[in-house]
PDB file of the backbone (N, CA, C, O) and the ligand in Angstrom, with CONECT records:
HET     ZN  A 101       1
ATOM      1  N   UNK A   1      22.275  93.715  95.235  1.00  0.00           N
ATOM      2  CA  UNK A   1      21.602  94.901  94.692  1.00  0.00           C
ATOM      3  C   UNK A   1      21.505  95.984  95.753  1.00  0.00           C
ATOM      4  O   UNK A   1      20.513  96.342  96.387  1.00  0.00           O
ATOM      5  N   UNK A   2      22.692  96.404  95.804  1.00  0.00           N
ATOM      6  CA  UNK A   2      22.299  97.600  97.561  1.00  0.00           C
ATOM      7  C   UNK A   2      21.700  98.839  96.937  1.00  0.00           C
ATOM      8  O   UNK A   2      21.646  99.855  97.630  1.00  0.00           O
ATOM      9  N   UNK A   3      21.216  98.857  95.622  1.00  0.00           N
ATOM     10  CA  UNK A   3      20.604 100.416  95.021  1.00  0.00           C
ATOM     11  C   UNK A   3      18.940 100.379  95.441  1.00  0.00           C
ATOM     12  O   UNK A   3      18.126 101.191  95.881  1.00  0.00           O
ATOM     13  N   UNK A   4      18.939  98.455  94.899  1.00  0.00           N
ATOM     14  CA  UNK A   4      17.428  98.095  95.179  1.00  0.00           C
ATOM     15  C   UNK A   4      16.795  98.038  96.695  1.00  0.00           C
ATOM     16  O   UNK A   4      15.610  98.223  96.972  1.00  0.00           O
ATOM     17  N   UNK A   5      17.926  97.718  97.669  1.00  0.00           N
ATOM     18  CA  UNK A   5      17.708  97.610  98.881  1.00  0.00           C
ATOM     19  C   UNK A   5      17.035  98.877  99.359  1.00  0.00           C
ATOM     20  O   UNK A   5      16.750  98.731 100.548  1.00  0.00           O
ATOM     21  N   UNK A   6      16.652 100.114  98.885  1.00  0.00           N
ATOM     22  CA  UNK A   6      16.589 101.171  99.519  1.00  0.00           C
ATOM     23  C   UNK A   6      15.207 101.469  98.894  1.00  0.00           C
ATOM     24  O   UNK A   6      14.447 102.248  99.469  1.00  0.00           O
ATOM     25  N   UNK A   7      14.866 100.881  97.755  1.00  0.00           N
ATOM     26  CA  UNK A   7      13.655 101.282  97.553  1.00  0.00           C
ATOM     27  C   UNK A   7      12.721 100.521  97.961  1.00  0.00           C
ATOM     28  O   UNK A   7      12.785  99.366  97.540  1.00  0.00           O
ATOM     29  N   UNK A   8      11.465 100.895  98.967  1.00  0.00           N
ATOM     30  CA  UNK A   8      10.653 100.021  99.273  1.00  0.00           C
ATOM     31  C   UNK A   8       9.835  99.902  98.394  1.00  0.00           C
ATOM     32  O   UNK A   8       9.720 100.544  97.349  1.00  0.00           O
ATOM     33  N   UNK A   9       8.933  98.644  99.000  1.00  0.00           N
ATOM     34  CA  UNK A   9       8.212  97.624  97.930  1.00  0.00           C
ATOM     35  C   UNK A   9       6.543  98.626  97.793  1.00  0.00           C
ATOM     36  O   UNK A   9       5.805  98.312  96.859  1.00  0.00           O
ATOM     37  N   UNK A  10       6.148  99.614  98.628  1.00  0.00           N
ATOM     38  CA  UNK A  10       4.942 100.067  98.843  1.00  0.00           C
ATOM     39  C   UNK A  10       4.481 100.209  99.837  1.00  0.00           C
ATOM     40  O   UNK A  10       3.917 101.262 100.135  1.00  0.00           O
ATOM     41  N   UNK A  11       4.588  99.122 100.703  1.00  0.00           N
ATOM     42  CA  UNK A  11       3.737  99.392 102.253  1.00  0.00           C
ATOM     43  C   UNK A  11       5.294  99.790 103.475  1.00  0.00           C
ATOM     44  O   UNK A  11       6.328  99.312 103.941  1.00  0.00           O
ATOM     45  N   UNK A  12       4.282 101.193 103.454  1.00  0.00           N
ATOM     46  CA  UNK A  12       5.402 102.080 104.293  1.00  0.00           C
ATOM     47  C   UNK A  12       6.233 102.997 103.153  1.00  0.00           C
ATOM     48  O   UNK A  12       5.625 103.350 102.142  1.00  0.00           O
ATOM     49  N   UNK A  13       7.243 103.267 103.293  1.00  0.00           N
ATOM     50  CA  UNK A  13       8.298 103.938 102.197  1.00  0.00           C
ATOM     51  C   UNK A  13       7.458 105.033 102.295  1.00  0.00           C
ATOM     52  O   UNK A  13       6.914 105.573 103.259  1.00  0.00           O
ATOM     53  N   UNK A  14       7.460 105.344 100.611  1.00  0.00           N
ATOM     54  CA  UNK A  14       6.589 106.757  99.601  1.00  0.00           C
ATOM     55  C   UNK A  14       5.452 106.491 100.351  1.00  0.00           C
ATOM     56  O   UNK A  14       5.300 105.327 100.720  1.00  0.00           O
ATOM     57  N   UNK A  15       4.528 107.414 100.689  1.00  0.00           N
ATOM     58  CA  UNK A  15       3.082 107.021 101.130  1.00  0.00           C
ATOM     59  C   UNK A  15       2.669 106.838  99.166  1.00  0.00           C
ATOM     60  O   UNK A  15       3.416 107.143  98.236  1.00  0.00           O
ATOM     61  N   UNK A  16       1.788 106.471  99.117  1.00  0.00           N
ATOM     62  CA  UNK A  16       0.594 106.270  97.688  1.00  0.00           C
ATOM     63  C   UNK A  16       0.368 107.384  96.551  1.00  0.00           C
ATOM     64  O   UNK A  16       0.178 107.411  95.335  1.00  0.00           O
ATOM     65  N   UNK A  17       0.490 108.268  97.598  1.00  0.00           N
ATOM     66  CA  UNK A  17      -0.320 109.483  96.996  1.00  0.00           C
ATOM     67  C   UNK A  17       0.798 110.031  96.468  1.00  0.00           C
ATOM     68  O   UNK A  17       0.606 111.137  95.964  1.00  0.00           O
ATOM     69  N   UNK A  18       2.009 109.577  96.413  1.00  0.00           N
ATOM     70  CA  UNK A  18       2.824 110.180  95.671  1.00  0.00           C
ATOM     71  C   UNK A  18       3.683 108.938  94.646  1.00  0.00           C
ATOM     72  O   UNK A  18       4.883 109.116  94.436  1.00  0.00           O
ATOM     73  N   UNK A  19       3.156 108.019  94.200  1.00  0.00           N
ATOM     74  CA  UNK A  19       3.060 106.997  92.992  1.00  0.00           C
ATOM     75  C   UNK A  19       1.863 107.277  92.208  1.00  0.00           C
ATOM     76  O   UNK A  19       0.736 107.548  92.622  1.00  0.00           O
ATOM     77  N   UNK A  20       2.220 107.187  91.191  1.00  0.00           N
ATOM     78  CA  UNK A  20       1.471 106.954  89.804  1.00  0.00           C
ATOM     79  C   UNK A  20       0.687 105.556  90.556  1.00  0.00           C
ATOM     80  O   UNK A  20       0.960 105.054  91.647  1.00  0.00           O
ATOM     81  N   UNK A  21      -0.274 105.179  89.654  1.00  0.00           N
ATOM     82  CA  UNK A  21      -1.547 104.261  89.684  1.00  0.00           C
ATOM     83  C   UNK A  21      -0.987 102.810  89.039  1.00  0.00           C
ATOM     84  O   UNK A  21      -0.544 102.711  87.894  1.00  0.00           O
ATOM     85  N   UNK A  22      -1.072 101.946  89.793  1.00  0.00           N
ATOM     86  CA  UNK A  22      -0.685 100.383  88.999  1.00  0.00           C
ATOM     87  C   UNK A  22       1.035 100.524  89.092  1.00  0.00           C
ATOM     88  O   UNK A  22       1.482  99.452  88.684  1.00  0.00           O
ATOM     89  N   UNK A  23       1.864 101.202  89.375  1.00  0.00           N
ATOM     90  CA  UNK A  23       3.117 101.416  89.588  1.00  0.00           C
ATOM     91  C   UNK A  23       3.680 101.739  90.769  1.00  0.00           C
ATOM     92  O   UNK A  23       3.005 102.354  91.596  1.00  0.00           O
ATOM     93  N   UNK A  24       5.142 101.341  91.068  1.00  0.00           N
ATOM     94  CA  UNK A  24       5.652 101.852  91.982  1.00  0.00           C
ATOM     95  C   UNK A  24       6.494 103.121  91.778  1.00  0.00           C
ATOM     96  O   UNK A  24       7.328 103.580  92.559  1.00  0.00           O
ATOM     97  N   UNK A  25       6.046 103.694  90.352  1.00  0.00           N
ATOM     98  CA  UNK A  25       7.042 105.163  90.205  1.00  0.00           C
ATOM     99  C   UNK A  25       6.266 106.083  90.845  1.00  0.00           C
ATOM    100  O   UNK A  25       5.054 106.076  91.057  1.00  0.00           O
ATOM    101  N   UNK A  26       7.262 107.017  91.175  1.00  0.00           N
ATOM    102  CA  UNK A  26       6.811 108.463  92.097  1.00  0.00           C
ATOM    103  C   UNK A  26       6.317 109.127  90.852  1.00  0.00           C
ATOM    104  O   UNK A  26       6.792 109.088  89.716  1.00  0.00           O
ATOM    105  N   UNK A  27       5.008 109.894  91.420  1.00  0.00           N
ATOM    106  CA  UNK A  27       4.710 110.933  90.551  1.00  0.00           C
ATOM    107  C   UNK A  27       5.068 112.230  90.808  1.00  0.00           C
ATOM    108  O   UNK A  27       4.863 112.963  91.776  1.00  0.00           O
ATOM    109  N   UNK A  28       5.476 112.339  90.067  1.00  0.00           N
ATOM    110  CA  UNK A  28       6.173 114.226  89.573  1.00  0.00           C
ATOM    111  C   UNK A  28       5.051 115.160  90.323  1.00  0.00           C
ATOM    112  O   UNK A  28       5.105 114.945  91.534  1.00  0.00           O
ATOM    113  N   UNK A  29       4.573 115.624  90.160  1.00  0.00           N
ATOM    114  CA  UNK A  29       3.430 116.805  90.361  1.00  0.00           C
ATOM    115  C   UNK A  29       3.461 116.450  92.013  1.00  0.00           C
ATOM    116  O   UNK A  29       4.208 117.162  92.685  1.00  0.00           O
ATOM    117  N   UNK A  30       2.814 115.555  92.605  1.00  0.00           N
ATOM    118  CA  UNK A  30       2.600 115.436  93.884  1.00  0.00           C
ATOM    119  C   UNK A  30       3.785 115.709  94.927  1.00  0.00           C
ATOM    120  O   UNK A  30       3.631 116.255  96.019  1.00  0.00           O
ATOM    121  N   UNK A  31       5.344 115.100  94.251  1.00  0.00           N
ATOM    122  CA  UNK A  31       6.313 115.012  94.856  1.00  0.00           C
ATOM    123  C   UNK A  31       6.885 116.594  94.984  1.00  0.00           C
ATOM    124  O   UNK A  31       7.298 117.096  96.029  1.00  0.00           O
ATOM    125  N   UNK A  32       6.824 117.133  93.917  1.00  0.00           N
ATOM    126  CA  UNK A  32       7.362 118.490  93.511  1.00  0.00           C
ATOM    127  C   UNK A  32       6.602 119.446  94.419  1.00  0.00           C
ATOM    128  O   UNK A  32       7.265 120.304  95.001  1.00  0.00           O
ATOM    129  N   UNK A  33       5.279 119.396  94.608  1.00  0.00           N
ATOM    130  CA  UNK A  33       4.126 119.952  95.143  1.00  0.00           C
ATOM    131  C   UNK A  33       4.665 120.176  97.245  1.00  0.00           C
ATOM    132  O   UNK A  33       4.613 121.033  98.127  1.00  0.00           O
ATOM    133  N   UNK A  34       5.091 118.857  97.058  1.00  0.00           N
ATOM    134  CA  UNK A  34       5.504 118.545  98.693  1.00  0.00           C
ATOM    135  C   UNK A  34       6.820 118.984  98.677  1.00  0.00           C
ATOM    136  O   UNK A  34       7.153 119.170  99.848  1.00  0.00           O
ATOM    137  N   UNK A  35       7.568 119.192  98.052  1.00  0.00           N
ATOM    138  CA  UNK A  35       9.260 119.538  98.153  1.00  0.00           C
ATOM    139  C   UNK A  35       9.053 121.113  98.860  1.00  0.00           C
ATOM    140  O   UNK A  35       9.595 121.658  99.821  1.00  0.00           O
ATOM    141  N   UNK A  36       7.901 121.588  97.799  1.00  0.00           N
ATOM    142  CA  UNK A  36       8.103 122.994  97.717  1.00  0.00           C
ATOM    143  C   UNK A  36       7.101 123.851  98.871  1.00  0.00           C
ATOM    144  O   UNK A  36       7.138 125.045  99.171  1.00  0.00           O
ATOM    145  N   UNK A  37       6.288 122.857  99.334  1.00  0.00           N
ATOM    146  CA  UNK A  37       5.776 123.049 100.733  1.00  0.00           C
ATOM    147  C   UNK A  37       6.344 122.374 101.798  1.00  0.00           C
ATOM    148  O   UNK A  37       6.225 122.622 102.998  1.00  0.00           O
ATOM    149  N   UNK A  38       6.769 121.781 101.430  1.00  0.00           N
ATOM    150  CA  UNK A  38       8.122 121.033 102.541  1.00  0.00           C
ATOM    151  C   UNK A  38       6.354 120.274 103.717  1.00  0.00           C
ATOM    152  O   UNK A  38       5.589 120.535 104.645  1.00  0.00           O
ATOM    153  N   UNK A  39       6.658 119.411 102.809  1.00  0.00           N
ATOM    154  CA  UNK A  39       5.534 118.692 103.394  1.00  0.00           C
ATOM    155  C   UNK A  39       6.458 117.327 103.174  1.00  0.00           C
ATOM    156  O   UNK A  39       7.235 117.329 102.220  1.00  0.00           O
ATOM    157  N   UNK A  40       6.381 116.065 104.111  1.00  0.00           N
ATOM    158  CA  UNK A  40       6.605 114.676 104.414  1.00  0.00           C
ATOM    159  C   UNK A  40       6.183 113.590 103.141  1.00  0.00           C
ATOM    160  O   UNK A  40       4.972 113.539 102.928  1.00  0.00           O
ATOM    161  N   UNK A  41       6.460 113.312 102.865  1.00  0.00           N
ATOM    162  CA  UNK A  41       6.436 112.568 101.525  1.00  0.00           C
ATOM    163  C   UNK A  41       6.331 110.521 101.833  1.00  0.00           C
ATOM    164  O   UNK A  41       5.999 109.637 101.043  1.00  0.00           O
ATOM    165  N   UNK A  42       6.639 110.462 102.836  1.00  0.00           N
ATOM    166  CA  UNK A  42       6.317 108.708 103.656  1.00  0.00           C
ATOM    167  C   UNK A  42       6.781 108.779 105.028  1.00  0.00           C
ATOM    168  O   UNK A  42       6.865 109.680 105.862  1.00  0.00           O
ATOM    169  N   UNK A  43       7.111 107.293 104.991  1.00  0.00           N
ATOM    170  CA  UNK A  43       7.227 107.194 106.681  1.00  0.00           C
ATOM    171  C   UNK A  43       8.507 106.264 106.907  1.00  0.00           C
ATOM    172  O   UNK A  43       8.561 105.393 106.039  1.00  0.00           O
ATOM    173  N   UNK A  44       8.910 106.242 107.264  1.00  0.00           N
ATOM    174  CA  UNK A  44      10.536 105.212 107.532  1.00  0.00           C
ATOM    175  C   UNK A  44      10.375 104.303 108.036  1.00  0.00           C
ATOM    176  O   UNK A  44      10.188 104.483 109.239  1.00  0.00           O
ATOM    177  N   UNK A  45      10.339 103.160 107.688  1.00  0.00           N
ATOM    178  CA  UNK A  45      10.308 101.603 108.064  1.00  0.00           C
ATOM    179  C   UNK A  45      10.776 101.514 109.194  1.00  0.00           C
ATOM    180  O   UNK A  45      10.141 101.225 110.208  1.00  0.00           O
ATOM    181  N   UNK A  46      11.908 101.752 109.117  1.00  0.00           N
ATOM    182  CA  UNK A  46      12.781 101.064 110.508  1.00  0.00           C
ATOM    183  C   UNK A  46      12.408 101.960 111.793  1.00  0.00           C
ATOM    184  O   UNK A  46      12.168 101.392 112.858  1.00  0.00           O
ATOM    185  N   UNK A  47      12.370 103.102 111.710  1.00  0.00           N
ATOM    186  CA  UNK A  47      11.961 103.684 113.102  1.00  0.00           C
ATOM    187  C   UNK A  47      10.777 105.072 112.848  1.00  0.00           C
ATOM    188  O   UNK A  47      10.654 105.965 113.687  1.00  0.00           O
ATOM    189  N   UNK A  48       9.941 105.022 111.477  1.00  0.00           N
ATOM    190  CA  UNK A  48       8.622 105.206 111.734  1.00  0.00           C
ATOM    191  C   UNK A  48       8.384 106.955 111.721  1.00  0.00           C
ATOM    192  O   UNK A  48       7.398 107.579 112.115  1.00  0.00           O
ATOM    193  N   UNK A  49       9.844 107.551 111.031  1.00  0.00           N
ATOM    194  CA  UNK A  49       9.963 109.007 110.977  1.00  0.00           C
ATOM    195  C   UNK A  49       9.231 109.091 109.896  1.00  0.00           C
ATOM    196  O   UNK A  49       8.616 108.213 109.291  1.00  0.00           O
ATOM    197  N   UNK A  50       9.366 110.453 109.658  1.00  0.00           N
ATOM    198  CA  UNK A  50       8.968 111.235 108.088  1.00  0.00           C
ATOM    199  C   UNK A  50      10.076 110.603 107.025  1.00  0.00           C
ATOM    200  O   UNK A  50      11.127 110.044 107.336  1.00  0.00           O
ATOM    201  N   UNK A  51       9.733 110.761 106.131  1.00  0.00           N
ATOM    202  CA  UNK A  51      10.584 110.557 104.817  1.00  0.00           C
ATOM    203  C   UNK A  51      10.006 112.072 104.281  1.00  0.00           C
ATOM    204  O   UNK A  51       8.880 112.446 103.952  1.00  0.00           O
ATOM    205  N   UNK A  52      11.426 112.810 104.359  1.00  0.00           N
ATOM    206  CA  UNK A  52      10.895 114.154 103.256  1.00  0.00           C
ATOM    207  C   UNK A  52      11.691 113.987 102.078  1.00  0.00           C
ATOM    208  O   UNK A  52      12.608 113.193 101.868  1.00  0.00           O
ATOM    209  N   UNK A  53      11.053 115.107 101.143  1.00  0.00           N
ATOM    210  CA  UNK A  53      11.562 114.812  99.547  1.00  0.00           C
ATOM    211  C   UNK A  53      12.672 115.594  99.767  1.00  0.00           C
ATOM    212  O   UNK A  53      12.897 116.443 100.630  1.00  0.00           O
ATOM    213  N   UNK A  54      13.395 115.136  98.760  1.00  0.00           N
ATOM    214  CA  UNK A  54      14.682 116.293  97.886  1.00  0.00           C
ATOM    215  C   UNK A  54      14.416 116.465  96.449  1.00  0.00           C
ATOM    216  O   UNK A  54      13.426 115.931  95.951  1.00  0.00           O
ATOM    217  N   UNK A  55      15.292 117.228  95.693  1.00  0.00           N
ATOM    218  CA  UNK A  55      15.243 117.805  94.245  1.00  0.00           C
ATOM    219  C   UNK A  55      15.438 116.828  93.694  1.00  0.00           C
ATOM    220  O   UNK A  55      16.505 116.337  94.060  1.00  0.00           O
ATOM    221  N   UNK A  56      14.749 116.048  92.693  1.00  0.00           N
ATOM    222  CA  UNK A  56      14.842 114.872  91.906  1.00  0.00           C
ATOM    223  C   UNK A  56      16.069 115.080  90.910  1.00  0.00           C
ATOM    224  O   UNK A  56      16.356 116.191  90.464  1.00  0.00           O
ATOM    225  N   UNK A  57      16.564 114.256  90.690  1.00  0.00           N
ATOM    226  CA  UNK A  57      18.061 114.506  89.620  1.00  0.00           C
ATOM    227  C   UNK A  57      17.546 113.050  88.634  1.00  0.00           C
ATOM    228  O   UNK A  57      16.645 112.219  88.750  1.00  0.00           O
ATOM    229  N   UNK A  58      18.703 113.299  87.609  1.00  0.00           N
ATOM    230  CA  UNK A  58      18.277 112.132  86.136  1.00  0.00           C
ATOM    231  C   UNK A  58      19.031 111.159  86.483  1.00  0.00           C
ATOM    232  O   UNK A  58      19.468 111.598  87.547  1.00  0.00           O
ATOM    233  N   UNK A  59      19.483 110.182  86.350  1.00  0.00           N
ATOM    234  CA  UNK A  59      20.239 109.170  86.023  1.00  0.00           C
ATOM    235  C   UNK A  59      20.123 108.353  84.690  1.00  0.00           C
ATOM    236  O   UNK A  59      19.105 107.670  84.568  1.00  0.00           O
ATOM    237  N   UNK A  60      21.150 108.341  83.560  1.00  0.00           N
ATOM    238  CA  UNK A  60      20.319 107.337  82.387  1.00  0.00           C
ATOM    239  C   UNK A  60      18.823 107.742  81.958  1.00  0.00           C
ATOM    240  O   UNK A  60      17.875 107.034  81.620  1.00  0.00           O
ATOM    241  N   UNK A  61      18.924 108.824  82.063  1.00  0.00           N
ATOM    242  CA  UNK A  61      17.121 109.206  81.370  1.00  0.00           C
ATOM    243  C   UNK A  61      15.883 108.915  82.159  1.00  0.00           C
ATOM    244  O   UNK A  61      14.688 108.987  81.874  1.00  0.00           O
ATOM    245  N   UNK A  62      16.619 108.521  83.375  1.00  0.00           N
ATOM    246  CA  UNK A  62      15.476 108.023  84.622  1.00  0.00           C
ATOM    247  C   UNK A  62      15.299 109.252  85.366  1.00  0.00           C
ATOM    248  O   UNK A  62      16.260 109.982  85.121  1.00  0.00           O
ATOM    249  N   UNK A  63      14.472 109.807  86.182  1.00  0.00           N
ATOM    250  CA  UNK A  63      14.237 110.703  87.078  1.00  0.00           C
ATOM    251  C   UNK A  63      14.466 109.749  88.377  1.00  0.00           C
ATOM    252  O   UNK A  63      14.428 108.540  88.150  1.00  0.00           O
ATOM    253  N   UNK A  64      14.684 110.140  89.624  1.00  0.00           N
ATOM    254  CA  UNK A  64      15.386 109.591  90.923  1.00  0.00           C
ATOM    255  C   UNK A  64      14.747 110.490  92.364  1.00  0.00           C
ATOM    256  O   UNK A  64      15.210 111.597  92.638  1.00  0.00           O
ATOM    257  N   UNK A  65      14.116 110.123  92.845  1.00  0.00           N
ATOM    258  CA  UNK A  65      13.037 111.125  94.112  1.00  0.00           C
ATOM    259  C   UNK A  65      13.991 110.551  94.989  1.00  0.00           C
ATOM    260  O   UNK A  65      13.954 109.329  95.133  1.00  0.00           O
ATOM    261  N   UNK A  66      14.878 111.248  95.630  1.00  0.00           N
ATOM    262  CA  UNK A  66      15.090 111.251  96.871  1.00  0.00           C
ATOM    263  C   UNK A  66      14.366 111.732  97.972  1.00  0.00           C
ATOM    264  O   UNK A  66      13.715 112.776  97.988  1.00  0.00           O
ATOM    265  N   UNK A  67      14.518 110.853  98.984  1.00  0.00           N
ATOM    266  CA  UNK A  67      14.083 111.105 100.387  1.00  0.00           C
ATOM    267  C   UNK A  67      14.826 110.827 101.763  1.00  0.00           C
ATOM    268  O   UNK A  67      15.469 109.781 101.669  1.00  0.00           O
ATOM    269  N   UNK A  68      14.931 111.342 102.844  1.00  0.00           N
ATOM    270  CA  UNK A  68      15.298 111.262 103.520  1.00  0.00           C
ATOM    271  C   UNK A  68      14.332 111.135 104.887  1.00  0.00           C
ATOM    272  O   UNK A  68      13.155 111.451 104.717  1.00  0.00           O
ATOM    273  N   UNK A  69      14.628 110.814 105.875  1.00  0.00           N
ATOM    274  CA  UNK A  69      14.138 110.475 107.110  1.00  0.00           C
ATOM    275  C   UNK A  69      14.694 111.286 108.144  1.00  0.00           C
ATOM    276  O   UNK A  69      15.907 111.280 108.353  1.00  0.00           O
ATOM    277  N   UNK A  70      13.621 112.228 109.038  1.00  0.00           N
ATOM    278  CA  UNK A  70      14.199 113.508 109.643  1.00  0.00           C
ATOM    279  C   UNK A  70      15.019 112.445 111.177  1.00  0.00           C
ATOM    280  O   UNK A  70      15.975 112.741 111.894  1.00  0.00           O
ATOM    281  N   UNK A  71      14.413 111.606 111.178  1.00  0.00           N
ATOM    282  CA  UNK A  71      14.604 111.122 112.722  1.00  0.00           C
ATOM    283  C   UNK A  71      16.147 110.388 112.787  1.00  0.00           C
ATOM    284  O   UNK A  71      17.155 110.854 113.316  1.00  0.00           O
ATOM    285  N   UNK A  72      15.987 109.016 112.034  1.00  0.00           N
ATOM    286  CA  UNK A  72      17.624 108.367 111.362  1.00  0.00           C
ATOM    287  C   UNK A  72      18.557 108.863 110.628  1.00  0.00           C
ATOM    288  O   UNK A  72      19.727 108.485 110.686  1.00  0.00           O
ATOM    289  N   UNK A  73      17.966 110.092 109.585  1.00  0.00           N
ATOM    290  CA  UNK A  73      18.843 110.366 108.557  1.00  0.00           C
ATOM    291  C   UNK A  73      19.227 108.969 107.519  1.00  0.00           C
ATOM    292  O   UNK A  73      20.274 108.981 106.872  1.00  0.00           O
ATOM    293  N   UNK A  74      18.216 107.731 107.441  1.00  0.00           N
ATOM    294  CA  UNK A  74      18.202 107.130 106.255  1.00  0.00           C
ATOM    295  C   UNK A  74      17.798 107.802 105.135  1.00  0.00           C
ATOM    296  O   UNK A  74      17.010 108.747 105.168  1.00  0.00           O
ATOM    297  N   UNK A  75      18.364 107.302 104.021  1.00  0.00           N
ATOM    298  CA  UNK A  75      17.745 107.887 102.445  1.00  0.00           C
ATOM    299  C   UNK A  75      17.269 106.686 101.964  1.00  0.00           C
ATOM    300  O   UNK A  75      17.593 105.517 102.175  1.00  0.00           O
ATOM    301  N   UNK A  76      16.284 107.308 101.149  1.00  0.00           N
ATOM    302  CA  UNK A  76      15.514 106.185 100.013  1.00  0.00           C
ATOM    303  C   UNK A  76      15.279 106.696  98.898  1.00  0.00           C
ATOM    304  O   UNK A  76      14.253 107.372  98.830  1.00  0.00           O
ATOM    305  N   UNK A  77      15.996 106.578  97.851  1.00  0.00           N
ATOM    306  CA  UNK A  77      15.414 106.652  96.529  1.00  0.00           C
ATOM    307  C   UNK A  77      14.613 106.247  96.015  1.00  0.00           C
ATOM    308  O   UNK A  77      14.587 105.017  95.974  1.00  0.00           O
ATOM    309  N   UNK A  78      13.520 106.993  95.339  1.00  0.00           N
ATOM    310  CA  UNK A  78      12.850 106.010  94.433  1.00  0.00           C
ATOM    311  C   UNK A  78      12.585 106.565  93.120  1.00  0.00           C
ATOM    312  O   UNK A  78      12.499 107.785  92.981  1.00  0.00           O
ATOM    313  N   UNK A  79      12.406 105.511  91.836  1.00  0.00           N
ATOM    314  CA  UNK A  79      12.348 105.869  90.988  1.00  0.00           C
ATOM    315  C   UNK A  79      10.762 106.702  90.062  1.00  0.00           C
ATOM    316  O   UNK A  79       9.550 106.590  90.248  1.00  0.00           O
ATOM    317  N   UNK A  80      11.583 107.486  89.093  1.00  0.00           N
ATOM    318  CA  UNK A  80      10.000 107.956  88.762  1.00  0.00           C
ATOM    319  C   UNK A  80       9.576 106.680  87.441  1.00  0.00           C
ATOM    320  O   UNK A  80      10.062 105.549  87.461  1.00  0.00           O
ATOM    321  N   UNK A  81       8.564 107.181  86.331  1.00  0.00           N
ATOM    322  CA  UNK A  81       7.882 105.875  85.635  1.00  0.00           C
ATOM    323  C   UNK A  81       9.821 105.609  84.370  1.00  0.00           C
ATOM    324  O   UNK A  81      10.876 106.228  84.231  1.00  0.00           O
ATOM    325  N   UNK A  82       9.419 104.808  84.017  1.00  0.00           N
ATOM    326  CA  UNK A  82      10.324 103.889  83.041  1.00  0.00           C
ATOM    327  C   UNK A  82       9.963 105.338  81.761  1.00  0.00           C
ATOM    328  O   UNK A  82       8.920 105.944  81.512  1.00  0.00           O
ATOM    329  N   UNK A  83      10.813 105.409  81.421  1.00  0.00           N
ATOM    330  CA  UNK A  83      11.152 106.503  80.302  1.00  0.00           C
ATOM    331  C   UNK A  83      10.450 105.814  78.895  1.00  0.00           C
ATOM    332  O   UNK A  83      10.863 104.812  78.312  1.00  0.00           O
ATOM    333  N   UNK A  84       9.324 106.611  78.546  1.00  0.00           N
ATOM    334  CA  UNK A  84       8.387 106.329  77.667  1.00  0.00           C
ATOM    335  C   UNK A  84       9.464 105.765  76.248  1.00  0.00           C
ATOM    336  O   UNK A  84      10.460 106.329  75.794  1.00  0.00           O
ATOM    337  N   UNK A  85       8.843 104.526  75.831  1.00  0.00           N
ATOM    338  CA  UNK A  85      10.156 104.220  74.196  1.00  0.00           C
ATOM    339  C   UNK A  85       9.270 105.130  73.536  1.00  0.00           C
ATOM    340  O   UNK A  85       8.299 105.553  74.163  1.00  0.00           O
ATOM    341  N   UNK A  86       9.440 105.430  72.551  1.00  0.00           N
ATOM    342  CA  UNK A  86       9.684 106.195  70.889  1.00  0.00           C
ATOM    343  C   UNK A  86       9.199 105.489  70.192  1.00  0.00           C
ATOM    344  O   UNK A  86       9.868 104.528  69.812  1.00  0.00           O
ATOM    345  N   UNK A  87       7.608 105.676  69.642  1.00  0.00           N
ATOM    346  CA  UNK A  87       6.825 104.560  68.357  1.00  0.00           C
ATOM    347  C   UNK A  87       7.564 105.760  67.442  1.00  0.00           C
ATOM    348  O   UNK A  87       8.173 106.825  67.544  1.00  0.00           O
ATOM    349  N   UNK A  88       6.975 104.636  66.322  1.00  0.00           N
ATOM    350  CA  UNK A  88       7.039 105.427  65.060  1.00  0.00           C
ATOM    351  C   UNK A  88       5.473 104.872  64.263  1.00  0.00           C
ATOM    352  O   UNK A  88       5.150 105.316  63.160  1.00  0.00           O
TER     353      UNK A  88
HETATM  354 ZN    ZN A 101      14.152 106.696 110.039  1.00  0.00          ZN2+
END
């Protein structure tokens, strides 16, 4: 799974404050909020940089938060919530 390999599990990665509650999806508003103040969005596991955001793109009806790390230049994607189903 090298797509899954990149998203961390919570401790470290995204800081909190930019996941939804009881989930590991990124929330929209907070992430968007930091893109556009160019504010740091987590912290990089392996050597402890910033993770800043990029412009979220769709995949399959999914939203996709990229981030990057100013120090390594690693990326981490992460996903936003599971695409609401359709009651009737
Ligand atoms: Zn790094």
């Amino acid at each position: 799974m090298p797509q899954g390999a990149l998203i961390h599990d919570g401790r470290g990665g995204i800081w909190r404050k930019f996941r939804l509650d009881n989930t590991r999806a990124i929330n929209a508003a907070p992430w968007l909020d930091a893109l556009a103040q160019r504010h740091p969005v987590g912290t990089c596991r392996p050597c402890g940089g910033h993770l800043w955001p990029g412009q979220p793109y769709t995949v399959g009806g999914r939203q996709l938060y990229p981030a990057t790390c100013s120090a390594c230049n690693r990326e981490a994607v992460a996903p936003g919530p599971a695409p609401k189903r359709k009651r009737k």
